[in-house]
C-alpha positions in Angstrom: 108.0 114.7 117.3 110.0 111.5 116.4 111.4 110.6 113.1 110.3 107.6 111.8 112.0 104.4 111.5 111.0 101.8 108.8 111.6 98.5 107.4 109.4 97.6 104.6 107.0 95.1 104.3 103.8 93.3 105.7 104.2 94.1 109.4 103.9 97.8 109.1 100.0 98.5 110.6 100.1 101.0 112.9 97.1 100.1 115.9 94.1 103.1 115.6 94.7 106.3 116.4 98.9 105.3 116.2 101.4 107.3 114.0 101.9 106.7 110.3 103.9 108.6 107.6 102.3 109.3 104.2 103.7 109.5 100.8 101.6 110.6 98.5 101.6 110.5 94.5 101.3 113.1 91.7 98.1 113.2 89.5 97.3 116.6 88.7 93.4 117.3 89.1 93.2 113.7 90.7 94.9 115.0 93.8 91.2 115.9 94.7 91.5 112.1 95.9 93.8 112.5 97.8 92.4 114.8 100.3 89.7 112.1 100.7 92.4 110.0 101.1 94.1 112.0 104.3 90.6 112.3 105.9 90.1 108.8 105.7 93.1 107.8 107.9 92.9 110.9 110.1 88.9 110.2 110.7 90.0 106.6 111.9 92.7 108.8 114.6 96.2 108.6 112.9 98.2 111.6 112.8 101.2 112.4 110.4 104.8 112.7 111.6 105.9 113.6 108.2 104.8 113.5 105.0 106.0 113.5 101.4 104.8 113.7 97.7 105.4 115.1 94.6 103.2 117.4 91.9 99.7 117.6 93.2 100.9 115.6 95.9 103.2 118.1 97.1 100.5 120.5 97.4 98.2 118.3 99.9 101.6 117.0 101.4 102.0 120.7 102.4 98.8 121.6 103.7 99.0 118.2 105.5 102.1 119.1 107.3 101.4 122.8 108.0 98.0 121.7 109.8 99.9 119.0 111.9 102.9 121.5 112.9 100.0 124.1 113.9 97.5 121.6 115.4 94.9 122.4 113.2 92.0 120.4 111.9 92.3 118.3 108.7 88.8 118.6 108.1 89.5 121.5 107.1 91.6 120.2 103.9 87.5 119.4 102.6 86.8 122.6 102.3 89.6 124.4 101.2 89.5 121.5 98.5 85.5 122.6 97.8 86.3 126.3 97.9 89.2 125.9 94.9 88.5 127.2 91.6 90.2 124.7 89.4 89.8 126.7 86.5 91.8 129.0 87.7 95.1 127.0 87.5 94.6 127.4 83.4 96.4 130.8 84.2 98.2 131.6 80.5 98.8 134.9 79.6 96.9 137.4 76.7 98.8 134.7 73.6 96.3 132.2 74.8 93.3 134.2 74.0 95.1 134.5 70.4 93.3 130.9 69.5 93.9 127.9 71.5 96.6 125.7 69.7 98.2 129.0 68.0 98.5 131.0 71.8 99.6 127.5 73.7 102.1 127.0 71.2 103.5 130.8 71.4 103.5 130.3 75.2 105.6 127.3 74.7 108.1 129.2 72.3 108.5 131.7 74.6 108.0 130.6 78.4 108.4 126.3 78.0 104.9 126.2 79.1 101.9 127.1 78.5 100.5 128.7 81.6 102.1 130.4 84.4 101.5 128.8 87.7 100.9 132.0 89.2 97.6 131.1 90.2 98.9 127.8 92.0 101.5 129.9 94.1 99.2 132.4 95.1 96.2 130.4 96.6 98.5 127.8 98.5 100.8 130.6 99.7 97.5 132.4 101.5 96.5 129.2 102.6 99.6 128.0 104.3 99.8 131.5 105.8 96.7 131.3 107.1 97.4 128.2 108.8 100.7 130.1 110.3 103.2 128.3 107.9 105.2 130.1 105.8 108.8 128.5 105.6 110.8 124.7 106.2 111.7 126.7 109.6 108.5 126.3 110.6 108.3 122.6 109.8 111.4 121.7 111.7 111.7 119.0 113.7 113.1 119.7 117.1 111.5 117.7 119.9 112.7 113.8 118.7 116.1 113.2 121.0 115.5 109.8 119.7 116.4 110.8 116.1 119.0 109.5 113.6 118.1 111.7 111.6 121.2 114.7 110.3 120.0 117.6 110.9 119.3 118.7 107.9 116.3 116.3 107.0 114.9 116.9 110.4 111.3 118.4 108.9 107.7 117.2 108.4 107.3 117.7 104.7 109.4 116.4 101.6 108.6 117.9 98.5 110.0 116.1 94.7 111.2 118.0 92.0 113.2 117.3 89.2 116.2 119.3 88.4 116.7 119.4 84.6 119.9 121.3 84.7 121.4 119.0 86.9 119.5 115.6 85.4 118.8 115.0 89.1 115.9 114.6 91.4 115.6 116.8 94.7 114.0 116.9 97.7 113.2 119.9 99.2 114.1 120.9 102.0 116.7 118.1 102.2 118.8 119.2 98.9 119.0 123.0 99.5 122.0 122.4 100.8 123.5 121.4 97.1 122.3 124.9 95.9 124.0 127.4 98.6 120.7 128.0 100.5 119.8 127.5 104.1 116.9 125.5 104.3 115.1 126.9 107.0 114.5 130.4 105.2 112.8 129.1 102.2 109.6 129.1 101.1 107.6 125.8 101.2 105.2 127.5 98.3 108.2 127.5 96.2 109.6 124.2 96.4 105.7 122.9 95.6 105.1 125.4 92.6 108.4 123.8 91.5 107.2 120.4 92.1 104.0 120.7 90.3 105.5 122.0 87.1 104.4 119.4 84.8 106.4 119.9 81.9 105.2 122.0 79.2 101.8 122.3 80.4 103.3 125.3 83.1 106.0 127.3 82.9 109.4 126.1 84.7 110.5 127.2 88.2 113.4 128.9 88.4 115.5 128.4 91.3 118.7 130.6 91.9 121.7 129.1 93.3 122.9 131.3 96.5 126.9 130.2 95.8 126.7 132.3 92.6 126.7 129.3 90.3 123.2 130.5 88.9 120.4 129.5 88.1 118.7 126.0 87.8 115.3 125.2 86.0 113.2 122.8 87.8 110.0 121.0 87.1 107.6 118.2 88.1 109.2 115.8 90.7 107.2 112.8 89.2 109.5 113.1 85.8 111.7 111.3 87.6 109.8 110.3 90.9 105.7 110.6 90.9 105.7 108.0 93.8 108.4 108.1 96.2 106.9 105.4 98.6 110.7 104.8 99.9 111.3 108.2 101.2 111.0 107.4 104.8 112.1 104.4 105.1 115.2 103.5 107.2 118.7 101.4 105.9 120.2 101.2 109.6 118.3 98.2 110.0 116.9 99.0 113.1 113.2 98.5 113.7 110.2 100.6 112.1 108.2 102.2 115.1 105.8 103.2 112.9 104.8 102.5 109.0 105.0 104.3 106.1 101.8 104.4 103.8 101.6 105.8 100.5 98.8 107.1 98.6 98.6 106.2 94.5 96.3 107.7 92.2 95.8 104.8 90.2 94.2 101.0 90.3 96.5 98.4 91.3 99.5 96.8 89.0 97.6 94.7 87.6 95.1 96.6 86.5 97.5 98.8 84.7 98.1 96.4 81.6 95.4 97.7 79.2 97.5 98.8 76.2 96.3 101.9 74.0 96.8 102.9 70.7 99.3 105.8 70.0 99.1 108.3 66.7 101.1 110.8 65.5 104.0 112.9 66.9 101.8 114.9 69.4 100.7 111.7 70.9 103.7 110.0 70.4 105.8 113.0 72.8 103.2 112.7 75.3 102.6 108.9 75.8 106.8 109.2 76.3 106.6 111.9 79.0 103.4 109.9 80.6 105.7 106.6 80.5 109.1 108.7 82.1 106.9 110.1 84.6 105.1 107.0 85.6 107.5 103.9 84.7 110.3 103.9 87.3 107.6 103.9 89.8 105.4 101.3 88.3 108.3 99.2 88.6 109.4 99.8 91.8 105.4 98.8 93.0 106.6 95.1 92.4 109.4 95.2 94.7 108.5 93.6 98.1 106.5 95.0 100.8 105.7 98.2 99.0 102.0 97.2 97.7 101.1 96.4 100.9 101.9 98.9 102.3 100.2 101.3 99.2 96.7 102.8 99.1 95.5 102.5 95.4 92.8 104.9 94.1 90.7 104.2 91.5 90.3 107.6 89.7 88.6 106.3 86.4 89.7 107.9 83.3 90.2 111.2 85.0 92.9 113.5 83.1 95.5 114.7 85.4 95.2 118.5 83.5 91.5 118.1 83.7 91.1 121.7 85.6 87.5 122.1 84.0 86.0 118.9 86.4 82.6 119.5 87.1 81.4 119.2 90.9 80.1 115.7 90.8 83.4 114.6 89.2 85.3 116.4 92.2 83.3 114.8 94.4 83.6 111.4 93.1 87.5 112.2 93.1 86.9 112.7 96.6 84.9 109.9 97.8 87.3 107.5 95.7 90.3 108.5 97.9 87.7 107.9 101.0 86.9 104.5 100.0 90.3 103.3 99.0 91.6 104.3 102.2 89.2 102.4 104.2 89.5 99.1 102.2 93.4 99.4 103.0 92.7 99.4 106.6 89.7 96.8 106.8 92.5 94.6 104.8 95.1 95.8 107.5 92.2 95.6 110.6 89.2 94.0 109.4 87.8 93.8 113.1 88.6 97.4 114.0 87.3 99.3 110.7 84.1 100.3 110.0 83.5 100.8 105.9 81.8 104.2 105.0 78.2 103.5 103.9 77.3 104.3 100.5 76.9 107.5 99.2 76.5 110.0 96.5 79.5 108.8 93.8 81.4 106.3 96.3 80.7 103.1 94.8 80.5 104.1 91.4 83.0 102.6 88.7 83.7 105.7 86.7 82.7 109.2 87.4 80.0 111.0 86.9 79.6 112.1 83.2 82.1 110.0 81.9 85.0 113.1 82.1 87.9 112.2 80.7 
């Protein structure tokens, strides 16, 4: 395995079948897209060094790296993807059944969110054991004598989270470090559930500090960093041997102007957590070399806590990550692509049904 080496910009295209890291964004529900995404580049021959994301990118991040550190498949991402009950992650406890906005609100009084993630950790912890991944140990790099790298950010997955007791973003496994723990021993499951703990919607994760200065209370990684297309890339100077691409739920910049009208304190709070968790990165988009090197999906007006999407939605999630990912590389290697024909949902403007 060797560590990436990057340097931003227009001249990161990997030839077919090379190397190429991935970073891929939060969305929630939309992270359907991004599986579609994955398969794209992996049908065309790349494989994944290492790979990064945050919030329901975390989760395919992880299944991502596990497969590439066991040699499995990623074909098999489709139908774990197709076998998930979405529903499920709607996991609140016996208050919820007391009436919808009087049991979401009790769950907030008492837990911070309204449902427990319990679901979440359970499926991706039996997946990633199935695939013989349990731990960052087992995602260790070992076999790059090439590297630059410390040893401590020698691994194949990067997982965001933001820590609120600290007012800092982390990145697991690099950052155990700051918390007493040894990196190698904990569980990759953990550091997503924490990642994908969009605030107030699920509960918290709470992470306790092995140097006895108890506990911290992380959340969602993209509250501070929903895109974290620089992750990989390299301030020695020195060469990039392959590129980093990054996959965004979303339409290009400028596409992203439309204003909307906001009422009321309920809206009010959640246009300002939608515009924390989305802003720093929408600037950061502008900055040179970074949308080129960025795969934008169009996922319509798909709500990220959407876990009711019918099957023709998911598919058309699914087929929108395909799509955008081969229209990146026909712009990167328009004589060496071949575009997917079209098919059930892929060329469709908005999904089917009009979910929002």
């Amino acid at each position: 395995m060797s560590e990436p080496v990057h340097a931003p910009g227009r001249d990161q295209v990997a030839p077919a079948g090379g190397r190429a890291d991935l970073v891929l964004e939060g969305g929630g529900v939309k992270g359907i897209a991004l599986a579609g995404a994955v398969l794209a580049f992996a049908e065309r021959g790349y494989s994944f060094p290492r790979v990064a994301g945050t919030s329901a990118g975390a989760i395919v991040a992880a299944l991502v790296a596990a497969c590439q550190a066991r040699g499995k498949d990623l074909s098999r991402l489709k139908t774990t993807m197709d076998g998930l009950d979405y529903a499920k992650f709607r996991d609140g406890s016996w208050l919820t059944r007391l009436g919808r906005r009087v049991g979401q609100g009790l769950e907030l009084l008492f837990h911070d969110g309204v449902y427990r993630g319990t679901y979440l950790r359970e499926w991706l912890g039996n997946e990633l054991a199935d695939i013989g991944v349990q731990t960052f140990g087992d995602l260790r790099i070992d076999d790059d004598p090439e590297t630059s790298l410390p040893p401590d950010k020698r691994y194949r997955l990067v997982v965001h989270a933001s820590d609120l007791s600290r007012n800092a973003l982390v990145r697991f496994p690099w950052d155990y470090d700051q918390y007493g723990l040894q990196a190698d021993s904990q569980l990759i499951v953990d550091a997503v559930r924490a990642s994908m703990s969009i605030p107030f919607f699920f509960r918290p994760m709470i992470l306790k500090a092995g140097d006895r200065s108890g506990s911290v209370t992380l959340v969602d990684g993209g509250l501070l960093s929903n895109f974290p297309i620089t992750a990989f890339d390299r301030t020695d100077g020195r060469p990039a041997r392959w590129p980093t691409w990054g996959v965004k739920l979303s339409a290009r910049p400028d596409a992203l102007q439309l204003s909307h009208a906001v009422h009321g304190t309920f809206d009010i709070a959640r246009s300002c957590l939608s515009t924390l968790m989305a802003g720093w990165d929408r600037y950061h988009l502008d900055d040179e070399g970074v949308t080129q090197r960025t795969v934008f999906v169009d996922t319509g007006k798909v709500s990220s806590v959407d876990f009711g999407l019918d099957g023709a939605t998911q598919q058309w999630l699914y087929e929108q990550g395909r799509l955008a990912t081969s229209h990146f590389l026909a712009r990167q290697q328009p004589r060496d692509v071949v575009l997917p024909t079209e098919g059930a949902g892929a060329m469709t403007a908005q999904p089917p049904g009009g979910t929002t």
